[in-house]
N, CA, C and O atoms as a Maestro MAE file, in Angstrom:
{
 s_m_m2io_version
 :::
 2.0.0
}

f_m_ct {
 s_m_title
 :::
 protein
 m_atom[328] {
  # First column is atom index #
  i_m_mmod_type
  r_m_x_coord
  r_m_y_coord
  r_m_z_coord
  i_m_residue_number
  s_m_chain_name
  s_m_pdb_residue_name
  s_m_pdb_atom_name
  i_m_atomic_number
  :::
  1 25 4.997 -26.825 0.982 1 A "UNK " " N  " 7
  2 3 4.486 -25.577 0.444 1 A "UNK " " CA " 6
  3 2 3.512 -24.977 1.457 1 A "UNK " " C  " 6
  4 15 2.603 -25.673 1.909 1 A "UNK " " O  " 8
  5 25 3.718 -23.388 1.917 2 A "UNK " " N  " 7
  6 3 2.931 -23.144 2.638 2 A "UNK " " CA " 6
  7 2 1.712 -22.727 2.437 2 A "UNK " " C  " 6
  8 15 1.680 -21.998 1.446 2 A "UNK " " O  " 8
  9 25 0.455 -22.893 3.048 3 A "UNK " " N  " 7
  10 3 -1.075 -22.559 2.893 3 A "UNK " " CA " 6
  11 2 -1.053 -20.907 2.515 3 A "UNK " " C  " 6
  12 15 -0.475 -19.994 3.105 3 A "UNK " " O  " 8
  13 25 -1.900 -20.875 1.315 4 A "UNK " " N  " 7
  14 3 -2.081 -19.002 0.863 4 A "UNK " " CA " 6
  15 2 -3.591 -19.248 1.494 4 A "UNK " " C  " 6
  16 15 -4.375 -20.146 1.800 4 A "UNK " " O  " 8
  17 25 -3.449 -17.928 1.472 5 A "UNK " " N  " 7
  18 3 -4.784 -17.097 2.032 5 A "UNK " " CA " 6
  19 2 -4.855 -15.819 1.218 5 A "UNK " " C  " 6
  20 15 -3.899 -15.469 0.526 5 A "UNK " " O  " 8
  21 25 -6.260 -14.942 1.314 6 A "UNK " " N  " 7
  22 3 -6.382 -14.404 0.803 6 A "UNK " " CA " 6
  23 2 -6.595 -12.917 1.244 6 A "UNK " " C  " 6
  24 15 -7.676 -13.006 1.826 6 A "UNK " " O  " 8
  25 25 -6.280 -11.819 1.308 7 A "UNK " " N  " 7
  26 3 -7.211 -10.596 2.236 7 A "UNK " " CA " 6
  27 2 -7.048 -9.215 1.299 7 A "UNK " " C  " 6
  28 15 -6.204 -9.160 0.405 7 A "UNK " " O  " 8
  29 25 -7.864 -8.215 1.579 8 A "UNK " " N  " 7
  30 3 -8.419 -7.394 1.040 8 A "UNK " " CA " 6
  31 2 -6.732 -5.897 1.395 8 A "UNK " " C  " 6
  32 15 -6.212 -5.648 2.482 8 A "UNK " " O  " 8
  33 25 -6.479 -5.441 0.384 9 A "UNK " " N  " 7
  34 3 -5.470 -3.894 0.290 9 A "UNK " " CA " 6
  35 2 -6.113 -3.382 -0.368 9 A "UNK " " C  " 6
  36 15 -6.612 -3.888 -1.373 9 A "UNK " " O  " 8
  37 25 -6.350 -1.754 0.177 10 A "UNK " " N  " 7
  38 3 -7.184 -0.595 -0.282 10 A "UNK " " CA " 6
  39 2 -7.634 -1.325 -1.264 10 A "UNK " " C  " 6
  40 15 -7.141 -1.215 -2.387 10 A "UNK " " O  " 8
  41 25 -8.883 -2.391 -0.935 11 A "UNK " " N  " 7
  42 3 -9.919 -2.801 -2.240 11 A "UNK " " CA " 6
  43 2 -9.340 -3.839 -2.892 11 A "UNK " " C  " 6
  44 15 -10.112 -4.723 -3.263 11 A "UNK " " O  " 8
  45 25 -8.272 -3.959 -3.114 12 A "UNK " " N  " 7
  46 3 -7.796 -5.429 -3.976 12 A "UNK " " CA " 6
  47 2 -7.429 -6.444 -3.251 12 A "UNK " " C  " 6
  48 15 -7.145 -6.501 -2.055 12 A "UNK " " O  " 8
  49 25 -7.462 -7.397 -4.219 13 A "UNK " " N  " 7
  50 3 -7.075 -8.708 -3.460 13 A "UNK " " CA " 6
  51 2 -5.334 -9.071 -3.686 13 A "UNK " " C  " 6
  52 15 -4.488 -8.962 -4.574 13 A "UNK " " O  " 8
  53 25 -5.403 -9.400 -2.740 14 A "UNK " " N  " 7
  54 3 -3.433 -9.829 -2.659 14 A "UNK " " CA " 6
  55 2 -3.281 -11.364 -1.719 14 A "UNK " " C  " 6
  56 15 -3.733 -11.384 -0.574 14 A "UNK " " O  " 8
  57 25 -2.734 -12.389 -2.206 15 A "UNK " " N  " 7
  58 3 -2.493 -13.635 -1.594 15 A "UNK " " CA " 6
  59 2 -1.632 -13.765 -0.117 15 A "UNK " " C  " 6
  60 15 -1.306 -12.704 0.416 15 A "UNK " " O  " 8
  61 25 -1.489 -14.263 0.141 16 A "UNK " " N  " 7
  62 3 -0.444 -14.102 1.260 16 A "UNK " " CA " 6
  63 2 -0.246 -15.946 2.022 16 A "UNK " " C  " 6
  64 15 -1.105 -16.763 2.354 16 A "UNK " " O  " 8
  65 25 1.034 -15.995 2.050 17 A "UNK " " N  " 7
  66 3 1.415 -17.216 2.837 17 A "UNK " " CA " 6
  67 2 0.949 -17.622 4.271 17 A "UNK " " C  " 6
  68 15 1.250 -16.731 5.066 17 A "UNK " " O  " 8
  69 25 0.369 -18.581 4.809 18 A "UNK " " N  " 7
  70 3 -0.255 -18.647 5.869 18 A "UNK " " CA " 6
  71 2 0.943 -18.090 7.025 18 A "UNK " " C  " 6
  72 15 2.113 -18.429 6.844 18 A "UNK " " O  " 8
  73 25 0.552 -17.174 8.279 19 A "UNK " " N  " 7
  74 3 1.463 -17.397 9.249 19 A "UNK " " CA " 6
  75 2 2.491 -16.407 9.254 19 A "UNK " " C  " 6
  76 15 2.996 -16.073 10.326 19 A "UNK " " O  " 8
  77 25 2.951 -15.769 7.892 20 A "UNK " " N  " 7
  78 3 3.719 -14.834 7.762 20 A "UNK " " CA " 6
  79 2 2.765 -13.390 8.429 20 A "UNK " " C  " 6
  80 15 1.544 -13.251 8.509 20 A "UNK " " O  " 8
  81 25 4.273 -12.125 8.980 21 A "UNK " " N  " 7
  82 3 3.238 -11.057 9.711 21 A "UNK " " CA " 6
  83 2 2.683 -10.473 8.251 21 A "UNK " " C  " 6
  84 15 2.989 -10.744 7.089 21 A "UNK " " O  " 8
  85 25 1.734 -9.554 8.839 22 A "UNK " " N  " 7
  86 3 1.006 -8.156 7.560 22 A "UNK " " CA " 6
  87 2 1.885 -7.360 6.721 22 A "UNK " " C  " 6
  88 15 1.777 -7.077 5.528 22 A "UNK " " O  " 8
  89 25 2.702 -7.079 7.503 23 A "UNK " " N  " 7
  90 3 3.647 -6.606 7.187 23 A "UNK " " CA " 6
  91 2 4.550 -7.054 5.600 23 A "UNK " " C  " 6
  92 15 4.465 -6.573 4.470 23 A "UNK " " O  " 8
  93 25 5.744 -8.635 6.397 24 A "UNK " " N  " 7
  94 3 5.712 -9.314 5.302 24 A "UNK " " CA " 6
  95 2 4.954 -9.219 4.098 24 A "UNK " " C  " 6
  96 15 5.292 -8.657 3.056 24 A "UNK " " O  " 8
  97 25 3.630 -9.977 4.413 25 A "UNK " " N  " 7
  98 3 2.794 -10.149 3.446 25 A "UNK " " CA " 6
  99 2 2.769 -8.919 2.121 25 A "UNK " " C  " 6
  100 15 2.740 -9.138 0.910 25 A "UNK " " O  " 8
  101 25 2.788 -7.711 2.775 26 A "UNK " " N  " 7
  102 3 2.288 -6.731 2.410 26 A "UNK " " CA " 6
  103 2 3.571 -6.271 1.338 26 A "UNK " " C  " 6
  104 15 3.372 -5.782 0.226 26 A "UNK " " O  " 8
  105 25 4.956 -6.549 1.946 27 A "UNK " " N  " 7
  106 3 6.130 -6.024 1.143 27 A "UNK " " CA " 6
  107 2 5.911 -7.256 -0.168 27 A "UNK " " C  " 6
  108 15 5.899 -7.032 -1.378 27 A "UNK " " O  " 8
  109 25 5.757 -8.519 0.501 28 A "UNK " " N  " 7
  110 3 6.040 -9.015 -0.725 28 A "UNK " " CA " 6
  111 2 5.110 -9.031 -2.228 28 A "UNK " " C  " 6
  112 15 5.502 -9.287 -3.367 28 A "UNK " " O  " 8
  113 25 3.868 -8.690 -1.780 29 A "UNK " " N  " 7
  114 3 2.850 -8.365 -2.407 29 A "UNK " " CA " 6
  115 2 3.502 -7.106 -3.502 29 A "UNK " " C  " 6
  116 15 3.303 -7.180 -4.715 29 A "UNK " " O  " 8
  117 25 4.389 -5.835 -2.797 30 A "UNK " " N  " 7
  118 3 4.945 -4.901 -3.669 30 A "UNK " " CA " 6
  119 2 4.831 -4.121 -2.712 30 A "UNK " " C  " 6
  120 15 5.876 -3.474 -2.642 30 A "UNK " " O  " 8
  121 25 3.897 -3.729 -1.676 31 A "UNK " " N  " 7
  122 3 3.524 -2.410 -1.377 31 A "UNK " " CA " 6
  123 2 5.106 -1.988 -0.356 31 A "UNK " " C  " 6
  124 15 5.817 -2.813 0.217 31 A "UNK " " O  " 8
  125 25 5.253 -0.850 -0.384 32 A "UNK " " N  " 7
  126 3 6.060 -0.036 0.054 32 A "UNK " " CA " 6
  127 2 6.053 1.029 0.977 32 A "UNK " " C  " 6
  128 15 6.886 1.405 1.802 32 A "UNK " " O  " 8
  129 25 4.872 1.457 0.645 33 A "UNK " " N  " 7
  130 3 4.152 3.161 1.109 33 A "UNK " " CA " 6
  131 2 3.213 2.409 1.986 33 A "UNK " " C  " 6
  132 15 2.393 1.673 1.436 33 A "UNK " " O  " 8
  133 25 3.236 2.515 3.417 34 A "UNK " " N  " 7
  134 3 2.180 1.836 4.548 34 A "UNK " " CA " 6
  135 2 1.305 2.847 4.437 34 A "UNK " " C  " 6
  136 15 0.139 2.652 4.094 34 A "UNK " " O  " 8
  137 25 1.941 4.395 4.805 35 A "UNK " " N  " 7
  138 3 1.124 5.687 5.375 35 A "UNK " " CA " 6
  139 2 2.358 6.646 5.111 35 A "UNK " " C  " 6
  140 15 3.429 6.328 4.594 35 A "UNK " " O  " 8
  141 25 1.860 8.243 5.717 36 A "UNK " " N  " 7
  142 3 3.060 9.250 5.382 36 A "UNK " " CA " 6
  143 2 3.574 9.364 6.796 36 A "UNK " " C  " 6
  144 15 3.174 8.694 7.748 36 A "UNK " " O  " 8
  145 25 4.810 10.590 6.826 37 A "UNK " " N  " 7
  146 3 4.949 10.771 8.141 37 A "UNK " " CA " 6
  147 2 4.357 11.711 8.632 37 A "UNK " " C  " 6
  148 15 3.294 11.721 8.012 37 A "UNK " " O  " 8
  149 25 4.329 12.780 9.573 38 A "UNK " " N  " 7
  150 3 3.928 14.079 9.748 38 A "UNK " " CA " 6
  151 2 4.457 15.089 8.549 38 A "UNK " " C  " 6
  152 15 3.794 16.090 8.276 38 A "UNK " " O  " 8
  153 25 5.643 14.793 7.867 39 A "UNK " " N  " 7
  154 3 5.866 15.749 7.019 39 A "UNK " " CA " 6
  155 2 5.752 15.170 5.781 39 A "UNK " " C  " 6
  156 15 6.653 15.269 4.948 39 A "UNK " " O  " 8
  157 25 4.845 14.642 5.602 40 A "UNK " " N  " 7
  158 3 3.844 13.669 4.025 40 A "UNK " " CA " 6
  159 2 5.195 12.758 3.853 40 A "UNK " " C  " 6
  160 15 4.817 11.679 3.395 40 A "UNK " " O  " 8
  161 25 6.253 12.752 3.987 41 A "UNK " " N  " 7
  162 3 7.229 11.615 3.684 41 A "UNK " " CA " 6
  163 2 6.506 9.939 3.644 41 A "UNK " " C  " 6
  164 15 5.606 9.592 4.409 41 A "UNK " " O  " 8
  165 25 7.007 9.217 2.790 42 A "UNK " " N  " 7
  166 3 6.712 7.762 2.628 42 A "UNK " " CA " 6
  167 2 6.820 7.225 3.779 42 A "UNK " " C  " 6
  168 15 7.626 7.915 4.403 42 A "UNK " " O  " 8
  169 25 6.338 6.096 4.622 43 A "UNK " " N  " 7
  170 3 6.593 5.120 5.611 43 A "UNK " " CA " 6
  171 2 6.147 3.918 5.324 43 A "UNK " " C  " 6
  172 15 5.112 3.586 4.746 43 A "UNK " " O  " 8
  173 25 7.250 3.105 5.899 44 A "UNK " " N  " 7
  174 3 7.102 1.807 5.728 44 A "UNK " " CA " 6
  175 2 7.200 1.174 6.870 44 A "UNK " " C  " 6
  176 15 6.833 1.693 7.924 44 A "UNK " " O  " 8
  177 25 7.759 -0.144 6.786 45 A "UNK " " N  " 7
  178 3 8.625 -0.818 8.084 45 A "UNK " " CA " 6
  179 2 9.824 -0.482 8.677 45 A "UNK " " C  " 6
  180 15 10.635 -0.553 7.753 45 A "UNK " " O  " 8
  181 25 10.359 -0.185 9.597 46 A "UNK " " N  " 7
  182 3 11.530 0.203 9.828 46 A "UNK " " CA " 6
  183 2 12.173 -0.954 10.246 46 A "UNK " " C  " 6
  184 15 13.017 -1.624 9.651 46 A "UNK " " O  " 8
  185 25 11.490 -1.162 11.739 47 A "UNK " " N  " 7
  186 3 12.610 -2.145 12.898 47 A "UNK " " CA " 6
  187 2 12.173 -3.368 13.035 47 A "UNK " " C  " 6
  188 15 12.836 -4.138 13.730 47 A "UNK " " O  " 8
  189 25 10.935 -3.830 12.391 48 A "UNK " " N  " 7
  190 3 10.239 -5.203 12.230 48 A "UNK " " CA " 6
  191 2 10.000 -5.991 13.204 48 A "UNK " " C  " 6
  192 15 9.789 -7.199 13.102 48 A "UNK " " O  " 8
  193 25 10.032 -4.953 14.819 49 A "UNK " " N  " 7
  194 3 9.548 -5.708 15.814 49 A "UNK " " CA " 6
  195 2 8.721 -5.014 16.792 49 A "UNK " " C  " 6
  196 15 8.707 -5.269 17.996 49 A "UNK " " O  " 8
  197 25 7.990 -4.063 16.161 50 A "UNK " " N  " 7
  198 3 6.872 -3.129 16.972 50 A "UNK " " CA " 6
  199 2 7.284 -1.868 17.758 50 A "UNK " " C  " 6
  200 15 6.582 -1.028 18.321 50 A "UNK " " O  " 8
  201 25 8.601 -1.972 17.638 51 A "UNK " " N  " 7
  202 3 9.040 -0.607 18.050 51 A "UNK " " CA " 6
  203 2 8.646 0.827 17.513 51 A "UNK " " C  " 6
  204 15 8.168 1.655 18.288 51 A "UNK " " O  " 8
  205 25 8.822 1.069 16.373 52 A "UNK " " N  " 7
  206 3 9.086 2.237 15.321 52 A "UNK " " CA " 6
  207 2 7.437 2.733 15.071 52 A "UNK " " C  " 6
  208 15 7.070 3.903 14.960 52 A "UNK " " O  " 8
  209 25 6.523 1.460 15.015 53 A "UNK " " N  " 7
  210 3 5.125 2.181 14.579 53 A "UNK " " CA " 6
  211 2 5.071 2.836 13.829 53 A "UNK " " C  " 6
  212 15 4.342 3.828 13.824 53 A "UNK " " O  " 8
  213 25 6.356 2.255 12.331 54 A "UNK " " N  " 7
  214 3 6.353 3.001 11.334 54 A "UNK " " CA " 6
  215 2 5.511 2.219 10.349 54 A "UNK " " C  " 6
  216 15 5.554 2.408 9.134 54 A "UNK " " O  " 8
  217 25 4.663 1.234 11.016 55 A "UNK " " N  " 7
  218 3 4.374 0.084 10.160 55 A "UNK " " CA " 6
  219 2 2.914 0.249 10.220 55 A "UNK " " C  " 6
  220 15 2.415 -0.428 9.321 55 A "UNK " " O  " 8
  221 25 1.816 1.018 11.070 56 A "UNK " " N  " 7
  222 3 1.159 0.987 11.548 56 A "UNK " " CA " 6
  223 2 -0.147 1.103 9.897 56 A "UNK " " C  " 6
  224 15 -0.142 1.809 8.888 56 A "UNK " " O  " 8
  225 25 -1.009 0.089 10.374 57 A "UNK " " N  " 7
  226 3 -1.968 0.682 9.273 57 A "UNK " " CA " 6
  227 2 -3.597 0.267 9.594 57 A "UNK " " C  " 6
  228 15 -3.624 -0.520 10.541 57 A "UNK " " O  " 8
  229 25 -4.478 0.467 9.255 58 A "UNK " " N  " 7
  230 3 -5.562 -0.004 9.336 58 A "UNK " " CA " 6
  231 2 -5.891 -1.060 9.048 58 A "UNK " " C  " 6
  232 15 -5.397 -1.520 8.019 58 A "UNK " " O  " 8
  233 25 -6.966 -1.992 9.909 59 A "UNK " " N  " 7
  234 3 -7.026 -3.759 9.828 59 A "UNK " " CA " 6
  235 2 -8.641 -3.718 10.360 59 A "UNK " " C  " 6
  236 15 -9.051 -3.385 11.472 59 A "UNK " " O  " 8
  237 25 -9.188 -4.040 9.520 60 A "UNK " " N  " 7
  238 3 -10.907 -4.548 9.598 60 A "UNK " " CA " 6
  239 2 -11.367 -3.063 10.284 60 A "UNK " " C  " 6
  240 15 -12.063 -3.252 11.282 60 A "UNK " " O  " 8
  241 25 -11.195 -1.992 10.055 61 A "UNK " " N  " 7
  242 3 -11.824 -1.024 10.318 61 A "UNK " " CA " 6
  243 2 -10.951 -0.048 12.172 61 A "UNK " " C  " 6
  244 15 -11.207 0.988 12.786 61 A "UNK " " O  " 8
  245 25 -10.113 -0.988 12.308 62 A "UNK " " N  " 7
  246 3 -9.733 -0.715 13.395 62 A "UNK " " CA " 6
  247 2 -8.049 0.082 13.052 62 A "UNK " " C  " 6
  248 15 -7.199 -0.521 12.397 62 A "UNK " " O  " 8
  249 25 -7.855 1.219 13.514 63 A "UNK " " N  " 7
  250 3 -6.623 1.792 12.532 63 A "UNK " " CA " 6
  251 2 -5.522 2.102 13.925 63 A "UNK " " C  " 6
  252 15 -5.844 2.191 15.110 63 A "UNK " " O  " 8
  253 25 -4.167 2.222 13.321 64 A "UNK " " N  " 7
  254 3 -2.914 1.893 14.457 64 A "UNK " " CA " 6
  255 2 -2.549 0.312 14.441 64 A "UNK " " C  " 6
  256 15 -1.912 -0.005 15.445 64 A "UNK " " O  " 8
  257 25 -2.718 -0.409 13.834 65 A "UNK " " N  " 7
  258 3 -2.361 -1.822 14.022 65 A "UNK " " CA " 6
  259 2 -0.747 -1.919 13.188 65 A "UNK " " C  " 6
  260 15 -0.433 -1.524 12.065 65 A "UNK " " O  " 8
  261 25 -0.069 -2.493 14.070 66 A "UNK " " N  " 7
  262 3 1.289 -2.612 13.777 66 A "UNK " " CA " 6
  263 2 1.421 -3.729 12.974 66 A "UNK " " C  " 6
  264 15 1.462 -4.883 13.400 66 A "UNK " " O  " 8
  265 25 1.484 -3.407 11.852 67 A "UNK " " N  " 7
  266 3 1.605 -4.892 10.803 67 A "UNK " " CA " 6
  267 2 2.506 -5.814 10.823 67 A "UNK " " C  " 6
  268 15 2.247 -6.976 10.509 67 A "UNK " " O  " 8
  269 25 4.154 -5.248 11.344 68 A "UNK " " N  " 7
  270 3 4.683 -6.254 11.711 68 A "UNK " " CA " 6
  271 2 4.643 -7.164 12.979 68 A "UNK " " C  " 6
  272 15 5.296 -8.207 12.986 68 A "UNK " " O  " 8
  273 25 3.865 -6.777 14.083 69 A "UNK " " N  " 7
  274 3 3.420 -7.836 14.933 69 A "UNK " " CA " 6
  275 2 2.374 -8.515 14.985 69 A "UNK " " C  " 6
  276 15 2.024 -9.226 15.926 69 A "UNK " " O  " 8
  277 25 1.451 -8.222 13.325 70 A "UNK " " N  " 7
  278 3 -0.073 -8.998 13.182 70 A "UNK " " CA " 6
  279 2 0.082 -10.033 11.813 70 A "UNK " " C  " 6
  280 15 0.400 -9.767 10.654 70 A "UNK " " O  " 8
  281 25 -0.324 -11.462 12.538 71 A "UNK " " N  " 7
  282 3 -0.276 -12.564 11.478 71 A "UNK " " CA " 6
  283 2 -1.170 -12.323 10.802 71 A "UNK " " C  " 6
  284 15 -2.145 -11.920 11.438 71 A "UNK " " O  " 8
  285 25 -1.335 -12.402 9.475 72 A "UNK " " N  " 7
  286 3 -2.064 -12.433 7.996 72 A "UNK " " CA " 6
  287 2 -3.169 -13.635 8.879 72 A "UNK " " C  " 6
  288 15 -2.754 -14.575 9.557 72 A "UNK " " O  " 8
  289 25 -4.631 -13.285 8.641 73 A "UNK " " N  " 7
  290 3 -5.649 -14.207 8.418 73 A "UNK " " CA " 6
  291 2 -6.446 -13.928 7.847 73 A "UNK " " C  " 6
  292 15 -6.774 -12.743 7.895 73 A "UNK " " O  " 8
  293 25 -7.373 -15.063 6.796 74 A "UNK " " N  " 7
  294 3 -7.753 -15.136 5.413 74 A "UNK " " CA " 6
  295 2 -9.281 -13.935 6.067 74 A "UNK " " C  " 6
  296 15 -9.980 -13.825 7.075 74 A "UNK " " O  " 8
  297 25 -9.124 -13.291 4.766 75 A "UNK " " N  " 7
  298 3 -10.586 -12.133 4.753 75 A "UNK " " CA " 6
  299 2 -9.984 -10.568 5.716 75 A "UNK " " C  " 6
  300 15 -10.843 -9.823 6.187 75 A "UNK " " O  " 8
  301 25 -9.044 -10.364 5.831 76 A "UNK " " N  " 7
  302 3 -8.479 -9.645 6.432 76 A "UNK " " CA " 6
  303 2 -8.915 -8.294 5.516 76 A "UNK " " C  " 6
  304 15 -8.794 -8.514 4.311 76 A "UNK " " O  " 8
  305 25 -9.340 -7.108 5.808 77 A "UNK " " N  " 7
  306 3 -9.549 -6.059 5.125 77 A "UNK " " CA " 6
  307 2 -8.419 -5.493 5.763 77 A "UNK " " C  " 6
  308 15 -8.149 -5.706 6.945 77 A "UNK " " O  " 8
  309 25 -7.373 -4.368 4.574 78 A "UNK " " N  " 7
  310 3 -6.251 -3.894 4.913 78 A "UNK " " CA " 6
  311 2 -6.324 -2.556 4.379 78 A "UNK " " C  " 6
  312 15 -6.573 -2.379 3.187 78 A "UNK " " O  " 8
  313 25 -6.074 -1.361 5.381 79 A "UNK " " N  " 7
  314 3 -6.187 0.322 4.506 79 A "UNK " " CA " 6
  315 2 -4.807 0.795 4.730 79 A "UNK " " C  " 6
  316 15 -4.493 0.997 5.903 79 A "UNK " " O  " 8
  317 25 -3.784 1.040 3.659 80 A "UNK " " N  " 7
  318 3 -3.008 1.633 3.824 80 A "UNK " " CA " 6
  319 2 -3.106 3.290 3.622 80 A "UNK " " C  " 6
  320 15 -3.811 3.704 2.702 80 A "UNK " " O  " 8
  321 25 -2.517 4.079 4.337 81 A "UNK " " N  " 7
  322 3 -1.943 5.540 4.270 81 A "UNK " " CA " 6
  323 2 -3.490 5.741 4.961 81 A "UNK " " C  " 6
  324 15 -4.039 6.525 4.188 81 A "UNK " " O  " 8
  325 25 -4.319 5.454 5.897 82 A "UNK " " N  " 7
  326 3 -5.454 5.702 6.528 82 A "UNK " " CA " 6
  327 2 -5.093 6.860 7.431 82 A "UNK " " C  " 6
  328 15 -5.943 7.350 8.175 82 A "UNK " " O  " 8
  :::
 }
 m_bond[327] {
  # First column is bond index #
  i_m_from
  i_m_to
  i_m_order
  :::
  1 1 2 1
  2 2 3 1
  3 3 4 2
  4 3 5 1
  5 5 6 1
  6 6 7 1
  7 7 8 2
  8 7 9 1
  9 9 10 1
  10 10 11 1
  11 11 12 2
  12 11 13 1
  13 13 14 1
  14 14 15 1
  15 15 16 2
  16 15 17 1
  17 17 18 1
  18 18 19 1
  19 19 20 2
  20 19 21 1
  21 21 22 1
  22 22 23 1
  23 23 24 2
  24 23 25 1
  25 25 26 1
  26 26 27 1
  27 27 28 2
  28 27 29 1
  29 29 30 1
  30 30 31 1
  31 31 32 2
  32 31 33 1
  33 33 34 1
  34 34 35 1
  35 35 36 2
  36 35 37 1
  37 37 38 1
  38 38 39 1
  39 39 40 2
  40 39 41 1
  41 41 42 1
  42 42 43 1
  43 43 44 2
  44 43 45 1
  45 45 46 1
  46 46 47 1
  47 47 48 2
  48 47 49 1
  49 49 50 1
  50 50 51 1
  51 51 52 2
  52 51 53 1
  53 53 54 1
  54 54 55 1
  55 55 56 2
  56 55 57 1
  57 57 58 1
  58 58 59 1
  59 59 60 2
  60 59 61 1
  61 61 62 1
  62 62 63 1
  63 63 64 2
  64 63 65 1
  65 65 66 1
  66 66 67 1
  67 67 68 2
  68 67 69 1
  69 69 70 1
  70 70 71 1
  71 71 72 2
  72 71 73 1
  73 73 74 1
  74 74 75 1
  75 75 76 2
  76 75 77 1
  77 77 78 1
  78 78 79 1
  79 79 80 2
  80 79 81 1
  81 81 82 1
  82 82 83 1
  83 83 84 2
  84 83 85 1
  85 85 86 1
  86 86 87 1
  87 87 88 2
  88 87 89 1
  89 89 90 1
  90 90 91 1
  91 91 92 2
  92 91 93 1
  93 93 94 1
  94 94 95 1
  95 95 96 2
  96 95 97 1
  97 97 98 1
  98 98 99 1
  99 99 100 2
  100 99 101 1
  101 101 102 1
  102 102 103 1
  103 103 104 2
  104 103 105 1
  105 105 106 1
  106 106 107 1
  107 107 108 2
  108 107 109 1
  109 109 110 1
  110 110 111 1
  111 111 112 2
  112 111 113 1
  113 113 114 1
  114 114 115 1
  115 115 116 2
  116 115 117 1
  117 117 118 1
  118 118 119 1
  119 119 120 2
  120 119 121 1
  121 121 122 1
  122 122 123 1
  123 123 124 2
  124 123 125 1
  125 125 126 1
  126 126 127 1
  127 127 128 2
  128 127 129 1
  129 129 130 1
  130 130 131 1
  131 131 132 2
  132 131 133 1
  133 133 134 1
  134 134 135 1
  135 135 136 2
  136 135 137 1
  137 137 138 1
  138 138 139 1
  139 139 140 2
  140 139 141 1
  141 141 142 1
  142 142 143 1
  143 143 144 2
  144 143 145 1
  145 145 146 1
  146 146 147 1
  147 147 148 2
  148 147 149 1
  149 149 150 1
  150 150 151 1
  151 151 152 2
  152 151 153 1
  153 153 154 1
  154 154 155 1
  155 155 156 2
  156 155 157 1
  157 157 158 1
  158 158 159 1
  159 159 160 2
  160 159 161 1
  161 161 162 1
  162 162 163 1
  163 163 164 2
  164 163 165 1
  165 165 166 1
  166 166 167 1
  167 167 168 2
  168 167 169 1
  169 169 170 1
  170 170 171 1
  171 171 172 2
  172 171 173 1
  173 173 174 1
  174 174 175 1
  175 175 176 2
  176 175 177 1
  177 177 178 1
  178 178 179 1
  179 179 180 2
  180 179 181 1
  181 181 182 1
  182 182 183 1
  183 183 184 2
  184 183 185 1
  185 185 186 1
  186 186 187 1
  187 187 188 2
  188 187 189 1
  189 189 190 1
  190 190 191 1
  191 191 192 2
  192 191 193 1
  193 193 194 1
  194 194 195 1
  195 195 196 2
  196 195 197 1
  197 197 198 1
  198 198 199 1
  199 199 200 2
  200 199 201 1
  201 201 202 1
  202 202 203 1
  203 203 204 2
  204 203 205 1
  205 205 206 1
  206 206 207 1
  207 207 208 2
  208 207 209 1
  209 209 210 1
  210 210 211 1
  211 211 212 2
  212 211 213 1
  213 213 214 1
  214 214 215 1
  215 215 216 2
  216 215 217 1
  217 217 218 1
  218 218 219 1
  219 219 220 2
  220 219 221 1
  221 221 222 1
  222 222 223 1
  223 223 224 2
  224 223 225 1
  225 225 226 1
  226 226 227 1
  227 227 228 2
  228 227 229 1
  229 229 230 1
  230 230 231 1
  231 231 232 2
  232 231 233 1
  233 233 234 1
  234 234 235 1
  235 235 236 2
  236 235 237 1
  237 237 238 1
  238 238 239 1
  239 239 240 2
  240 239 241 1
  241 241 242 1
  242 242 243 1
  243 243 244 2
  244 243 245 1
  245 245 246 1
  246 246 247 1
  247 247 248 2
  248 247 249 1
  249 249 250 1
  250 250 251 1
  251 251 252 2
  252 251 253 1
  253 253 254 1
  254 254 255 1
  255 255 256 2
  256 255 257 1
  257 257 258 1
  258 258 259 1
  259 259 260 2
  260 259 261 1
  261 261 262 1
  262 262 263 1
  263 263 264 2
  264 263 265 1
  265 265 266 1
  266 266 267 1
  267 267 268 2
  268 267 269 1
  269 269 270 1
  270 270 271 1
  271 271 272 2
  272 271 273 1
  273 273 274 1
  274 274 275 1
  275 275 276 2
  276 275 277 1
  277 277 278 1
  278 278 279 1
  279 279 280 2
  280 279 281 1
  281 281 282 1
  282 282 283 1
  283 283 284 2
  284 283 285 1
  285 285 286 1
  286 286 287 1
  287 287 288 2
  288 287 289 1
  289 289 290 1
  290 290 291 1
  291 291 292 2
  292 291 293 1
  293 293 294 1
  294 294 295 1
  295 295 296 2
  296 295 297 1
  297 297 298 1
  298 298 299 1
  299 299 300 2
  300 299 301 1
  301 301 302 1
  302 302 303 1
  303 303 304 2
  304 303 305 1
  305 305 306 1
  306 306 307 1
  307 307 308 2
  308 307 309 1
  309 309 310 1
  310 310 311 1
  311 311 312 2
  312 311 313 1
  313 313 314 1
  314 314 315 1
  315 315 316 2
  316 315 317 1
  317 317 318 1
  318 318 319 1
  319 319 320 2
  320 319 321 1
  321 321 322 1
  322 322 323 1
  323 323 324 2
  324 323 325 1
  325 325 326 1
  326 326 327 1
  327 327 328 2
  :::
 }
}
């Protein structure tokens, strides 16, 4: 069984499996909606390997972080649609 951890989405708490990316974490948690596009459209993950920067969201205050190339670690503050 793998180690959970714990980190912060717009204010709530959501668990997450040790080791898995933000990303992951983040779909399986539910979330869907990362940020919009230029034309307010939904964005999510697209290509799940840092290409698309459709994944991009805010991480401990620092914003543009590509969630699918950043491993989940415990206390992680996460802002989606920033």
């Amino acid at each position: 069984m793998a180690e959970k951890i714990s980190l912060l989405v717009n204010g709530g708490k959501i668990t997450a499996d040790a080791g898995v990316s933000l990303a992951a974490a983040l779909m399986n948690a539910g979330f869907v909606r990362f940020g919009t596009s230029v034309m307010a459209e939904p964005r999510g993950p697209l290509c799940g390997m840092g290409i698309c920067m459709a994944c991009r969201v805010q991480v401990n205050g620092q914003r543009g972080i590509r969630s699918c190339q950043t491993p989940v670690r415990e206390g992680m503050e996460v802002v989606l649609d920033a």
